[in-house]
C-alpha positions in Angstrom: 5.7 -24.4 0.4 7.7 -22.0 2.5 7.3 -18.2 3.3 8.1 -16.9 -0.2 11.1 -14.6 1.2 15.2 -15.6 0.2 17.5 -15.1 3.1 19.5 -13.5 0.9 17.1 -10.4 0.3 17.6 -8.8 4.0 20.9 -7.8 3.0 19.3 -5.2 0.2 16.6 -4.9 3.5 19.0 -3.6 5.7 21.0 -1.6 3.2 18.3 0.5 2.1 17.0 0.7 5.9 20.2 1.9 7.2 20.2 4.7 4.1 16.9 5.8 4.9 17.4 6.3 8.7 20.6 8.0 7.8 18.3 9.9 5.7 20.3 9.7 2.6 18.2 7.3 0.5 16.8 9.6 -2.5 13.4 7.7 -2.2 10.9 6.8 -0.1 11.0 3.5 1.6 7.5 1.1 0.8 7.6 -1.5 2.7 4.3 -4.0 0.8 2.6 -7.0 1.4 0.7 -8.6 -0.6 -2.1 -11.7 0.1 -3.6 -14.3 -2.2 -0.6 -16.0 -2.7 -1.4 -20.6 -2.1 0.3 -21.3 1.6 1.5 -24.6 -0.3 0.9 -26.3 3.1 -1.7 -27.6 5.7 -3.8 -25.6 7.7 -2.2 -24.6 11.3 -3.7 -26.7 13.8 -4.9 -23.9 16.9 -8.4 -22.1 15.1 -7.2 -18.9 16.7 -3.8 -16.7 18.0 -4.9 -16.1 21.4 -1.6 -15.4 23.0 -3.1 -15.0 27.0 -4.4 -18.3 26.5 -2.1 -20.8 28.0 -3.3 -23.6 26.6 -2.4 -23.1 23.3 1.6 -23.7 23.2 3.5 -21.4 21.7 4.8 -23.4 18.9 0.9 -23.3 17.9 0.9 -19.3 17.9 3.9 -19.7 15.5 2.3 -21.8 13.3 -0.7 -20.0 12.9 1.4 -16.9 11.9 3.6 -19.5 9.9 0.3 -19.9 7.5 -0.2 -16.6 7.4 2.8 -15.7 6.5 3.0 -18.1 3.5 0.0 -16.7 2.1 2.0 -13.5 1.2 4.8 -12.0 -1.2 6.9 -9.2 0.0 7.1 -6.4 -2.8 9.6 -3.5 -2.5 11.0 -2.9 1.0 8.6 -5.6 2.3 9.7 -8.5 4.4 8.2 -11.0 6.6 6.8 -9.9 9.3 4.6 -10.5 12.4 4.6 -9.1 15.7 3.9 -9.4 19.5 0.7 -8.1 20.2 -0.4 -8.6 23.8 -2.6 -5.4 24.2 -1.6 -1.5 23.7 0.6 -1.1 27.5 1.3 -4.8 28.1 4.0 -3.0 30.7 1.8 -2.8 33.3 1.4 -6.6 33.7 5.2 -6.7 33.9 5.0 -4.0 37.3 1.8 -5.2 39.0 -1.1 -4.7 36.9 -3.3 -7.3 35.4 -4.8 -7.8 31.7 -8.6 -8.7 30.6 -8.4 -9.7 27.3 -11.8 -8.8 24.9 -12.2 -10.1 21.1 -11.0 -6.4 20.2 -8.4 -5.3 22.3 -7.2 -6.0 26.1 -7.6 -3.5 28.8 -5.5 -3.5 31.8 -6.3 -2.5 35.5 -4.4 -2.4 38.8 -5.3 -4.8 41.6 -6.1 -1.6 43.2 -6.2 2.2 43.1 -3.4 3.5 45.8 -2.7 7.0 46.1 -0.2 8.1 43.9 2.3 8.6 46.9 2.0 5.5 48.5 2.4 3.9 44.8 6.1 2.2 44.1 6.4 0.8 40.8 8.6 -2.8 40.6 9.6 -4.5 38.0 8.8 -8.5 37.8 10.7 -10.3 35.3 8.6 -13.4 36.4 5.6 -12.0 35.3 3.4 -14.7 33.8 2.5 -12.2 30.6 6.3 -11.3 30.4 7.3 -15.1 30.6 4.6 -15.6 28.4 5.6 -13.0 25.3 9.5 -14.6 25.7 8.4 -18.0 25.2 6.8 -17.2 21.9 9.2 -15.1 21.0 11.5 -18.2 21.2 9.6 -20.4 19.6 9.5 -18.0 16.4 13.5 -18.0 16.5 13.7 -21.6 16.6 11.2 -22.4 14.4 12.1 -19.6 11.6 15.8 -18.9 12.0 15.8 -15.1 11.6 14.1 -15.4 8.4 11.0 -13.9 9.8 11.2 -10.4 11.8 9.2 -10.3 15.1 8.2 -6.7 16.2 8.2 -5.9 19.9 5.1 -5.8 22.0 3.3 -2.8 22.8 4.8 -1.7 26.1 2.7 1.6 26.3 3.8 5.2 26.6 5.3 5.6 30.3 2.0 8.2 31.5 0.0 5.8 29.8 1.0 3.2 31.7 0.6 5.1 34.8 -2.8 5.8 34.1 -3.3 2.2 34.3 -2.4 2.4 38.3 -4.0 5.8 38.7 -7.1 6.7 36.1 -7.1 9.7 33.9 -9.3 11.2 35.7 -6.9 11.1 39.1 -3.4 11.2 37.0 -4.6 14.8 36.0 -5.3 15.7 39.6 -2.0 14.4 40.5 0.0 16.7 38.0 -1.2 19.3 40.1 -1.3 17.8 43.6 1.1 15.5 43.8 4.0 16.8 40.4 7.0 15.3 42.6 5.5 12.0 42.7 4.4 11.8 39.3 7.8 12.3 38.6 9.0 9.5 40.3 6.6 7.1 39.2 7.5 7.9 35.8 11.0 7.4 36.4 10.7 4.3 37.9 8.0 3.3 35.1 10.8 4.1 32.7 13.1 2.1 34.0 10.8 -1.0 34.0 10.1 0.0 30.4 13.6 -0.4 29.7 14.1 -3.8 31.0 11.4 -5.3 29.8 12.6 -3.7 26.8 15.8 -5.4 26.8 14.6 -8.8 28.4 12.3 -9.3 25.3 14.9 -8.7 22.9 17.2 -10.7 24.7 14.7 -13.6 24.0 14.6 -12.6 20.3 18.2 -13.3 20.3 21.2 -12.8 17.4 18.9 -14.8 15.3 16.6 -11.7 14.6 17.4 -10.2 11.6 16.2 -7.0 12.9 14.3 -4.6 15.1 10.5 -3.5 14.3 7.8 -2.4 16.7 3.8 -2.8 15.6 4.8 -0.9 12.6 7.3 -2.9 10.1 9.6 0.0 9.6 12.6 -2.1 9.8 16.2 -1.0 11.7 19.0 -2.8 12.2 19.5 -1.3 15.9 16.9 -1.0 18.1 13.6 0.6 16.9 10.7 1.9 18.7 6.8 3.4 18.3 6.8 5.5 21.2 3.2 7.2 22.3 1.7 9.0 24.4 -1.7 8.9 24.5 -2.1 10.8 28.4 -0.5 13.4 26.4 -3.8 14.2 24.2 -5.6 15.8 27.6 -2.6 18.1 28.7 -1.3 21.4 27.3 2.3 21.8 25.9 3.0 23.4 29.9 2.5 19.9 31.5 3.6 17.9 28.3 7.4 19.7 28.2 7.1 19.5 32.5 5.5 16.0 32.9 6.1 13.9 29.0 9.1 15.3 27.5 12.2 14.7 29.5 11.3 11.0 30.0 10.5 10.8 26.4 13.5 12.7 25.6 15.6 9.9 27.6 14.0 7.5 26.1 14.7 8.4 23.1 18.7 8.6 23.9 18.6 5.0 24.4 16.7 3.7 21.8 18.6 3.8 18.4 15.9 4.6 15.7 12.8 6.1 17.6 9.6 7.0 16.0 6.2 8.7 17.9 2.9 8.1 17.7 1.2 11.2 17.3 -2.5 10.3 17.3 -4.9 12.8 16.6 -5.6 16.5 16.7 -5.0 16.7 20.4 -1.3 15.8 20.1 -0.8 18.4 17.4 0.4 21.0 20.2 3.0 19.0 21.5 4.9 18.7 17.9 7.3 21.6 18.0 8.2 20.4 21.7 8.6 17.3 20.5 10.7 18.1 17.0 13.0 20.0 19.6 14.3 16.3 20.7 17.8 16.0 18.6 17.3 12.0 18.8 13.6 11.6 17.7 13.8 10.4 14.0 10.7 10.5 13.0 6.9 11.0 13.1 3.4 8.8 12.4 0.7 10.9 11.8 -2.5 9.5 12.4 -5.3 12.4 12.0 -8.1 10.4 14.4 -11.2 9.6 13.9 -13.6 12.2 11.9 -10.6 14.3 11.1 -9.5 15.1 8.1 -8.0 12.6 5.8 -3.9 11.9 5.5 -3.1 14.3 2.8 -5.0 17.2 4.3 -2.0 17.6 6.9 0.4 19.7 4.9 1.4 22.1 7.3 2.3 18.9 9.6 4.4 17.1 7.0 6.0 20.0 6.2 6.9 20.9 9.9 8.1 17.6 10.3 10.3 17.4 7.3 11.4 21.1 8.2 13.0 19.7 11.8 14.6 17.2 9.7 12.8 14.2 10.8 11.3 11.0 8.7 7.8 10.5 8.3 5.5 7.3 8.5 2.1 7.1 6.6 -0.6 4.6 5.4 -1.4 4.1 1.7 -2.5 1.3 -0.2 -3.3 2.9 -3.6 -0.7 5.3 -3.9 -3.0 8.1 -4.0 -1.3 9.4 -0.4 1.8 9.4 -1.1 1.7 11.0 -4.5 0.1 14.0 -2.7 2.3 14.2 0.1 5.4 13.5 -2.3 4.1 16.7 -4.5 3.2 19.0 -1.4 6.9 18.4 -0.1 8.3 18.1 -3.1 9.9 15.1 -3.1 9.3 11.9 -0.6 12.5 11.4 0.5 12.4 10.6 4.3 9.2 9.1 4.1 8.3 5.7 4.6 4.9 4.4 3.4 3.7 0.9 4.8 1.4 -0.5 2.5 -0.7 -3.8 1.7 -1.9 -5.3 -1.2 -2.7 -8.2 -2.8 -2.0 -10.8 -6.1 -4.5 -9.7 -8.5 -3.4 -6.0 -8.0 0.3 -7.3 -8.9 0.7 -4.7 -12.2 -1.0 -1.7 -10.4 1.3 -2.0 -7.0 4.8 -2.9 -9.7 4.0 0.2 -11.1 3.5 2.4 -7.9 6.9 1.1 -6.7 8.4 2.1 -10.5 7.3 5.5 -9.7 9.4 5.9 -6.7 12.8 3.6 -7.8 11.4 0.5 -5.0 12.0 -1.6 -8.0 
């Protein structure tokens, strides 16, 4: 049995999409999975996706998600999906750095600390990780065809990246004793960002129907989750001196470009950010021991205000009914949610609500 997902349906995908980003689709966009559904085929052969292992080809790594994948329907705006994941700021492997995978995550480190004005950042398009993330992303074009979407890998926030080479701790001291460098190195951090940007998508190919990051929020051009997460431990002085006109740049060149504004600490940044003519659009994710997603009105409201979209969770529809009513509509929202087969009625009728279906 295949993935359950006719080529034919990322036509409607895109159409809808292209609305929303325009932001001229009268509804919100719900992009839903759902599990339970029989694979209809054998079990993939590797026990685990660990993509740093190299002994596990790549056409393994596509299997596995193959299985997975299988095991789903696609409800509403959903569509098969499955994306890169090397680590949050897989960048800095590409410029010098080196990655320690853990069960949970993957941390990366420098091969050592150098003052920040002796540090030069280079861009190695041989780079065993890089050459790594383009052979899978290959073998997911060859073995799916385009019928699968593969998001791009987490390349980190440029300051985040440079905290990588120079630790919080000394990246702060730097603002202030060293600002002319940091500048540099984020410019040159950017510009490696950009081509591994384009080198990974050039592996994807024509045969991706699409552009996703670690969020599947689909676009037809190129799509991003930008971040920041230096960002949380500078005021809005630094963040518009230091953050903003890189981020501002990036977003120029990056067609449909969301950010990842995680937790309270970002929250002071927003109306700097908002200012950015070419951001389209926020996540909101509150943090840990914060308040819960529809206790944030004055946020969705500022966001919606500047004219931007908005990405949240919900899997019950609880979130975006109460966002949808403190708004007064959710139009310009898209709401990525999961479910599964024995909640098939429940989720049809959620997606009634808001015209999905």
């Amino acid at each position: 049995m295949a993935i359950d997902f006719a080529r034919d349906r990322w036509e409607k995908i895109r159409e809808d999409a292209a609305t929303w980003w325009a932001g001229e689709l009268d509804r919100p966009l719900i992009p839903m999975d759902a599990t339970g559904r029989d694979p209809g085929r054998d079990k993939p052969k590797s026990p685990a996706v660990d993509m740093y292992d190299l002994s596990i080809p790549a056409a393994d790594i596509i299997d596995h998600w193959d299985y997975n994948l299988c095991g789903k329907e696609f409800w509403g705006d959903g569509f098969p999906y499955t994306w890169l994941n090397l680590g949050p700021g897989v960048l800095a492997t590409f410029v010098g750095g080196r990655a320690e995978p853990t069960e949970q995550t993957v941390w990366f480190y420098p091969d050592e600390v150098r003052e920040l004005p002796d540090l030069h950042i280079e861009y190695d398009p041989d780079s065993w990780v890089l050459r790594r993330i383009k052979d899978i992303a290959r073998a997911a074009m060859e073995r799916w065809e385009g019928q699968v979407l593969v998001g791009m890998t987490d390349l980190g926030g440029t300051l985040d990246v440079l905290s990588t080479f120079r630790p919080s701790e000394k990246l702060l001291l730097d603002l202030v004793d060293h600002p002319d460098d940091v500048k540099r190195v984020t410019w040159e951090i950017h510009d490696a960002w950009f081509r591994a940007f384009d080198d990974i998508n050039a592996a994807l190919g024509p045969l991706s129907p699409g552009h996703a990051a670690w969020v599947p929020i689909y676009s037809r051009p190129t799509s991003y989750m930008l971040q920041c997460d230096f960002a949380y431990m500078i005021g809005p002085e630094m963040f518009d001196e230091f953050v903003k006109p890189e981020f501002a740049a990036t977003c120029k060149r990056v067609a449909n470009a969301f950010y990842h504004l995680d937790g309270v600490g970002q929250l002071p940044h927003l109306d700097s950010m908002l200012e950015i003519e070419e951001l389209d659009g926020i996540q909101w994710v509150p943090g840990t021991g914060q308040k819960g997603q529809i206790e944030w009105p004055e946020v969705y409201a500022k966001v919606r205000d500047a004219g931007k979209l908005l990405q949240i969770y919900d899997w019950g529809g609880d979130v975006l009914n109460t966002i949808a009513d403190q708004l007064g509509s959710a139009k310009g929202i898209v709401n990525v949610a999961h479910s599964s087969l024995d909640q098939r009625d429940e989720a049809m009728e959620f997606l009634k609500r808001y015209g999905v279906v």
